[in-house]
DOKOLPA-418262 format. One line per field, with one value per residue (C-alpha): residue in three letters; z, x, y. Coordinates in steps of 0.2 Angstrom, whole numbers, plus 5000, padded with zeros to 4 digits. Example, Ala and Ser with C-alpha at 12.3 -4.5 7.8 and 13.67 -1.06 7.14 Angstrom:
BEGIN
res = (ala  ser)
up = (5039  5036)
east = (5062  5068)
north = (4978  4995)
REM end
This chain:
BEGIN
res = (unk  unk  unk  unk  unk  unk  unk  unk  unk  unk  unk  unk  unk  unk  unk  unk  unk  unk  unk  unk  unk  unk  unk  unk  unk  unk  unk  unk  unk  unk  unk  unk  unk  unk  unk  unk  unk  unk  unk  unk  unk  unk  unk  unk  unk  unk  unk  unk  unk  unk  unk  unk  unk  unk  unk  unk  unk  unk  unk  unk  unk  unk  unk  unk  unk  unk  unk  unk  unk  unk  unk  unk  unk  unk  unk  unk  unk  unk  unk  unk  unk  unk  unk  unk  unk  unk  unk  unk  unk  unk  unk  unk  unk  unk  unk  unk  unk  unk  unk  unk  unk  unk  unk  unk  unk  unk  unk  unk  unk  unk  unk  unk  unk  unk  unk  unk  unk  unk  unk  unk  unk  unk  unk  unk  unk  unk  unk  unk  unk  unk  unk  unk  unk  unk  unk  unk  unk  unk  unk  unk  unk  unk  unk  unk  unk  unk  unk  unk  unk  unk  unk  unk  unk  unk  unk  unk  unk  unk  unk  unk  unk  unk  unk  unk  unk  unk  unk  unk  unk  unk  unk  unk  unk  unk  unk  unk  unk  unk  unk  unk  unk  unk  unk  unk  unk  unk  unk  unk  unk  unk  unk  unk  unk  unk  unk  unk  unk  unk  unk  unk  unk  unk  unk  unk  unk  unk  unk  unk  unk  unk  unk  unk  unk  unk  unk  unk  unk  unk  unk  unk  unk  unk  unk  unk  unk  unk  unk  unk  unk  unk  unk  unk  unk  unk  unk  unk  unk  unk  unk  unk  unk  unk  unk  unk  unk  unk  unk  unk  unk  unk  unk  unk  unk  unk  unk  unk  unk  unk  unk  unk  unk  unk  unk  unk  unk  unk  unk  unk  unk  unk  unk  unk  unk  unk  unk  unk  unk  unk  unk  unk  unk  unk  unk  unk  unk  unk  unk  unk  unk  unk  unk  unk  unk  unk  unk  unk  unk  unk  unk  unk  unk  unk  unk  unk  unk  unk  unk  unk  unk  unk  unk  unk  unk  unk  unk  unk  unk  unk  unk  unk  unk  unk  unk  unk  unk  unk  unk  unk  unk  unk  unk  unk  unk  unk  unk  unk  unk  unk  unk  unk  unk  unk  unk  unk  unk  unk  unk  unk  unk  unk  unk  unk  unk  unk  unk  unk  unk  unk  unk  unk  unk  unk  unk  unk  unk  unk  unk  unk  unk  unk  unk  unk  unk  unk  unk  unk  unk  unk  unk  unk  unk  unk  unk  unk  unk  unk  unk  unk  unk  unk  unk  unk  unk  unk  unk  unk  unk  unk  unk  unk  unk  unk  unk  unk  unk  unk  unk  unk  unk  unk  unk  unk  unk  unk  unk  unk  unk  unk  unk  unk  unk  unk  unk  unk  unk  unk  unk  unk  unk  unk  unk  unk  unk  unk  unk  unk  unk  unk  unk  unk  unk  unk  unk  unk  unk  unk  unk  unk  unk  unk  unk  unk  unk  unk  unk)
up = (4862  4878  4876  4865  4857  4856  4836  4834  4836  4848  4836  4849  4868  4878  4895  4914  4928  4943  4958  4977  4990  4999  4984  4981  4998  4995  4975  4980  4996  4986  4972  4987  4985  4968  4954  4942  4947  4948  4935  4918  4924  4943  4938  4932  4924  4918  4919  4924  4906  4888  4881  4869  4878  4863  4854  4836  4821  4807  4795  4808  4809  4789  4788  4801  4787  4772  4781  4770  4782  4771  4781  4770  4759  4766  4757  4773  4779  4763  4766  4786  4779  4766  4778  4791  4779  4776  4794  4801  4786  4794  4779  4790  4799  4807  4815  4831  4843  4855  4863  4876  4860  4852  4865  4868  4851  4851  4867  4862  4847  4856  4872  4884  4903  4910  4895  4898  4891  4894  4891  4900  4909  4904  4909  4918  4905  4894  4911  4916  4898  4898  4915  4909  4901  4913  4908  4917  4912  4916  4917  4915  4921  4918  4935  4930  4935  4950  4956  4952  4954  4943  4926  4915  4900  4892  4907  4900  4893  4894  4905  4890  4903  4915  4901  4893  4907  4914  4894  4896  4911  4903  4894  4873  4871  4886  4877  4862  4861  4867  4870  4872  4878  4871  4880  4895  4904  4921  4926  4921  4903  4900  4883  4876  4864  4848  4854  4866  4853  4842  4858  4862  4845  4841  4858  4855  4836  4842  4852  4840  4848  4840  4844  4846  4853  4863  4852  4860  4861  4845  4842  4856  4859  4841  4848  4861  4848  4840  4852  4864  4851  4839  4825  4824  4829  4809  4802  4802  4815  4801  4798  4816  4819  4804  4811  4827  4819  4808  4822  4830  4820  4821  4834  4845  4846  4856  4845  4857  4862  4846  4835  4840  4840  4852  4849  4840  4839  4828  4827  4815  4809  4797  4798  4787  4798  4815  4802  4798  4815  4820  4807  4812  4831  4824  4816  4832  4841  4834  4819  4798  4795  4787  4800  4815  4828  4822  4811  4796  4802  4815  4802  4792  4808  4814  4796  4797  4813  4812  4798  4810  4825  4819  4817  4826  4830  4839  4847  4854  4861  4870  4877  4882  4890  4902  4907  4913  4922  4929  4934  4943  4955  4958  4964  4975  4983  4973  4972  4952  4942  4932  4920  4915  4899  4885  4888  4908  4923  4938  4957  4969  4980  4995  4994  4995  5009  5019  5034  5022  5019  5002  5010  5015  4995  4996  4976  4978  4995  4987  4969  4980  4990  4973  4967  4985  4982  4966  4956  4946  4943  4942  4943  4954  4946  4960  4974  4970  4951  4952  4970  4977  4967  4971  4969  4972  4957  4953  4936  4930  4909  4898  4883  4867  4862  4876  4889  4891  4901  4916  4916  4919  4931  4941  4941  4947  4962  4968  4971  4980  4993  4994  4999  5013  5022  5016  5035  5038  5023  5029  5018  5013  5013  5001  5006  4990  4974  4958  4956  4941  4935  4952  4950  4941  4951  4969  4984  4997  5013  5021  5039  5053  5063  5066  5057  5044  5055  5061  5078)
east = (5078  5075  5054  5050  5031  5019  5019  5002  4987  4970  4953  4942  4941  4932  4928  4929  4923  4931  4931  4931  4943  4927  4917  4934  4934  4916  4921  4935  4927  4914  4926  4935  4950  4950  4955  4949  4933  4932  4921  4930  4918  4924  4941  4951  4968  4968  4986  4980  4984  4989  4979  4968  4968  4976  4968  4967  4973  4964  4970  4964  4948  4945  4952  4936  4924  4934  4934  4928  4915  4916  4914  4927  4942  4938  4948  4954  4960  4974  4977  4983  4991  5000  5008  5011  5021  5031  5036  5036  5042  5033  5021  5007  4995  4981  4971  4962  4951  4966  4983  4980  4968  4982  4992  4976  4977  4995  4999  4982  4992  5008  5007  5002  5002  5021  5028  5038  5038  5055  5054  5063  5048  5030  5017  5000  4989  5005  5008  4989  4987  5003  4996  4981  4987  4996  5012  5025  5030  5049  5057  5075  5077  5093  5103  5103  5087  5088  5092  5077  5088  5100  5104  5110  5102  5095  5088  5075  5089  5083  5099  5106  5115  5105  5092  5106  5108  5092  5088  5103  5093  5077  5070  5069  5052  5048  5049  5041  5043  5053  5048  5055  5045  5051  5049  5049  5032  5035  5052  5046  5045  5066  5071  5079  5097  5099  5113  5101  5089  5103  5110  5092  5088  5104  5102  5084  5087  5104  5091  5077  5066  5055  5058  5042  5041  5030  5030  5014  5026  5038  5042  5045  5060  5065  5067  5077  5090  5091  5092  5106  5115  5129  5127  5109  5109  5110  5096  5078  5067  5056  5071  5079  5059  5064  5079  5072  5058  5070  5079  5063  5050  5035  5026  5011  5006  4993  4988  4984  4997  5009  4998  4990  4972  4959  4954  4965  4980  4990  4998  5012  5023  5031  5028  5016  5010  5008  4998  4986  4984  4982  4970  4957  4958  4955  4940  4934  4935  4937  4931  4936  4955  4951  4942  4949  4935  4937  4929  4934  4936  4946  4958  4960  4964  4975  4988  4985  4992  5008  5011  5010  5020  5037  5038  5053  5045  5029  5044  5054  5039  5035  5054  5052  5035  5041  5057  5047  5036  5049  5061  5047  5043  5060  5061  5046  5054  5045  5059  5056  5063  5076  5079  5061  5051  5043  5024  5024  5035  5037  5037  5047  5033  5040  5054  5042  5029  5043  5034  5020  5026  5023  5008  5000  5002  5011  5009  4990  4990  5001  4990  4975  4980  4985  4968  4962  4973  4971  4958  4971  4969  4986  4990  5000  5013  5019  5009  4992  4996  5008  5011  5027  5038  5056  5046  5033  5028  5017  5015  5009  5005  5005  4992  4998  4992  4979  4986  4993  5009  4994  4988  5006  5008  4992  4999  5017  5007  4997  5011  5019  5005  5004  5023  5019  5009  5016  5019  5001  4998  4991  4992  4980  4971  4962  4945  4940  4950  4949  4961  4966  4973  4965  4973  4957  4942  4951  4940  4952  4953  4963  4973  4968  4978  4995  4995  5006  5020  5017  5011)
north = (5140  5128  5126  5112  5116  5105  5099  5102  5114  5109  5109  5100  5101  5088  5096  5089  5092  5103  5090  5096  5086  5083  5074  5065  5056  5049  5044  5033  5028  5021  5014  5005  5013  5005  5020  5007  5008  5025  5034  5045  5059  5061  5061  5079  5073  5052  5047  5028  5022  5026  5013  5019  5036  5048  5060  5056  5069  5077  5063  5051  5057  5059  5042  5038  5044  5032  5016  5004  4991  4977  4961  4951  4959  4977  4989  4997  4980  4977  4996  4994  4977  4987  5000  4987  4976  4990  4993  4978  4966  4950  4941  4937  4951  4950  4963  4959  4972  4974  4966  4957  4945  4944  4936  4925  4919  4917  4906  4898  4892  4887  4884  4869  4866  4865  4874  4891  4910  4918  4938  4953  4955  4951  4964  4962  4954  4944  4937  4932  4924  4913  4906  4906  4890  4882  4889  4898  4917  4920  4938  4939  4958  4967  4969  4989  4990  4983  5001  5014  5029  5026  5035  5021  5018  5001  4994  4989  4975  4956  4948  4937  4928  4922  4916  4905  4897  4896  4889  4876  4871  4869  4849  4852  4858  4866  4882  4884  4902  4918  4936  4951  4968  4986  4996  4986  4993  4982  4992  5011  5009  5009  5005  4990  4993  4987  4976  4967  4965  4956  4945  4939  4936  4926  4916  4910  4904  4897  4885  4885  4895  4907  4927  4938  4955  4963  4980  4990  5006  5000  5018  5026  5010  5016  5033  5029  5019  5036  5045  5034  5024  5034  5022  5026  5044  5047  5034  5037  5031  5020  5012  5010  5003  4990  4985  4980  4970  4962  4954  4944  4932  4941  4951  4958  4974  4984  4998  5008  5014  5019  5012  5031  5024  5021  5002  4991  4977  4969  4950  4949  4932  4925  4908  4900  4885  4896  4909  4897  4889  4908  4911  4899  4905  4921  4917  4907  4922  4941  4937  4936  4939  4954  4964  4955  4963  4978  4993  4998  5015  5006  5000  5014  5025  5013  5012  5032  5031  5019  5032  5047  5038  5039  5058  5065  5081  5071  5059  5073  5082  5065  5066  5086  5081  5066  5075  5089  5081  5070  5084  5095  5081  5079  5095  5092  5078  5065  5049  5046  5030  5036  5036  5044  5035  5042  5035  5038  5043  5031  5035  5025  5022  5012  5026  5037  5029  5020  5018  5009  4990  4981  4970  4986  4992  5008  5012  5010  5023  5034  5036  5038  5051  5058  5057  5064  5079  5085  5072  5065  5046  5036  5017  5005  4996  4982  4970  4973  4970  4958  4949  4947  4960  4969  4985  4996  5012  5024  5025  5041  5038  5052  5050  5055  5073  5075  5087  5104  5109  5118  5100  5092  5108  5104  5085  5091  5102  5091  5076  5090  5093  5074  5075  5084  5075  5060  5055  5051  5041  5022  5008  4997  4978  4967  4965  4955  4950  4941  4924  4933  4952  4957  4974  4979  4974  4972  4979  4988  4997  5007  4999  5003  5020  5015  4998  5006  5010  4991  4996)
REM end
């Protein structure tokens, strides 16, 4: 049969409110054209993150009601420690209230002004918190994905080349560590092979640098390896997961997104000396090692989940569900980054605005006339989040057991209607910004009538 099902049953619903075009206009009028700083409740269908935007199962939620809320040596802290041991293999883990506090804490212990963080690409708030410090984040993007349309897979790949040179370049101890992200979020969330893995792994050490991996969507990478690689079509996933933290040092993870919770983050090593540096950062700032700023109902959600995660039939539905939705725009016309993710489908939005240039943010017009058009709430992956970049995206994420095929229906009709007029679309200008992750708080307006065609 072709219909993949859904590998689970709905036992709670959370209703939304049904929108009119006309109240729309006035929301993101009065959110400036910021989708960030539109409100859950005006918003249909939430495809701007899969942060912390799941729904939690049964188990989950009866793991909510055991959680042990012990300040020090909570029980539900040595059980998450337990499980992530036995997925990870790192000696050291500590819990923290989310990822973006893990990589404070991390580049807090390792890095100083001038230093440099190579990785395949560093998303928004790795980025922000490298040069927070006064160091440099440096992407070393595979050519592949240089060319959005293109079916090859593993272009999430770290360019092993042009990182050995850049690294023969570079004066001994200008880099202290290296990353790599799986997937890799900043190029439509492509995977990264097991080979590449090994390579970048081998280089770094081969220099004495240490490896961490940006893992915040770990298992769906490890699908991918299944999935793509013949010597791993055979293995399970836990272990194909192993094998890919095997090959780095440690690593961060934002739980919220395969950790299948809705707060949470996880900072994993296995040296003993940046442990106890980390540890006492920690303290400073999220709190005792075994809470980490979290509940303890937040902990024992959190090893429930990295339980769950690795289920093939949960892995495959995420699959069926993004090549749907990616395949159905297609249809409509949408120019779509192939090939599509797991936790989100990416639009070409210059390709799809080409009258809009990159200044004028074509990815930020486009999801707000999404939002216009059918109330759904997308985000801009390209010069309002980053700067200067090759590309401009529509990301549209799909959080993880939340929406029905009508909703991904509703999503592919509404991108259609927005197609069709996608002629008159303007761009858009900063009228206020933030020196830092400006994405998020950015006040914008539209051009002015024929500014977008550069008249």
């Amino acid at each position: 049969m072709k219909t993949v099902l859904e590998p689970f049953r709905i036992k709670a619903v959370e209703p939304f409110r049904i929108t009119s075009e006309a109240e729309r206009r006035d929301l993101l009028a009065r959110a400036h054209h910021n989708l960030f700083l539109v409100k859950a409740e005006d918003v249909m269908i939430d495809l701007l993150t899969d942060s912390g935007t799941g729904a939690m199962s049964t188990e989950q939620w009866a793991a909510i009601m055991t959680g042990d809320e012990s300040y020090a040596g909570s029980r539900s802290f040595f059980e998450l420690e337990a499980v992530v041991r036995d997925l990870t293999g790192y000696r050291h883990v500590f819990p923290v209230h989310q990822g973006r506090a893990a990589e404070r804490i991390l580049f807090g212990c390792m890095l100083t002004p001038g230093q440099a963080v190579p990785n395949n690409a560093h998303f928004d708030t790795t980025r922000a918190n490298v040069e927070y410090l006064g160091a440099e984040a440096k992407d070393f993007v595979a050519e592949a994905a240089a060319d959005l349309r293109d079916d090859t897979p593993w272009k999430g790949n770290l360019d092993v080349e042009r990182l050995a040179a850049w690294l023969d370049e570079q004066p001994a101890g200008r880099v202290p560590v290296g990353m790599l992200t799986i997937t890799n979020n900043r190029v439509g969330g492509q995977p990264v092979s097991m080979q590449n893995l090994r390579e970048v792994g081998e280089l770094y050490r081969s220099r004495g640098i240490p490896f961490l991996l940006d893992a915040a969507r770990f298992a769906e990478n490890a699908w991918w390896i299944h999935r793509l690689d013949p010597a791993w079509r055979e293995v399970p996933l836990r272990r194909v997961a192993r094998a890919m933290f095997d090959l780095a040092d440690g690593c961060m993870i934002s739980a919220k997104k395969d950790g299948l919770v809705n707060i949470g983050g996880l900072l994993c090593l296995n040296d003993d000396a940046l442990a106890a540096k980390i540890k006492d950062l920690l303290i400073l700032g999220e709190g005792f090692p075994t809470y980490g700023g979290l509940a303890g109902r937040d902990l024992a959600a959190l090893a429930q989940g990295l339980r769950e995660v690795l289920d093939e039939d949960y892995l495959q539905y995420r699959e069926a569900s993004a090549q749907y939705l990616a395949e159905h725009l297609e249809r409509r016309g949408v120019p779509v980054v192939r090939p599509a993710g797991l936790h989100a489908v990416y639009v070409d939005a210059r390709a799809a605005l080409p009258h809009v240039p990159p200044e004028q943010l074509p990815g930020q017009a486009l999801a707000c006339e999404l939002y216009l058009q059918g109330g759904v709430r997308a985000v801009e992956i390209g010069t309002l989040m980053f700067g200067e970049t090759d590309h401009d995206l529509v990301r549209l994420c799909l959080p993880r057991r939340v929406y029905t095929q009508s909703h991904i229906d509703w999503v592919i009709e509404s991108f259609g209607e927005v197609m069709r007029r996608k002629d008159g679309i303007r761009g858009l200008r900063i009228v206020e910004q933030a020196p830092v992750l400006r994405a998020f708080t950015a006040r914008l307006r539209p051009m002015a009538a024929g500014a977008a065609t550069g008249v």
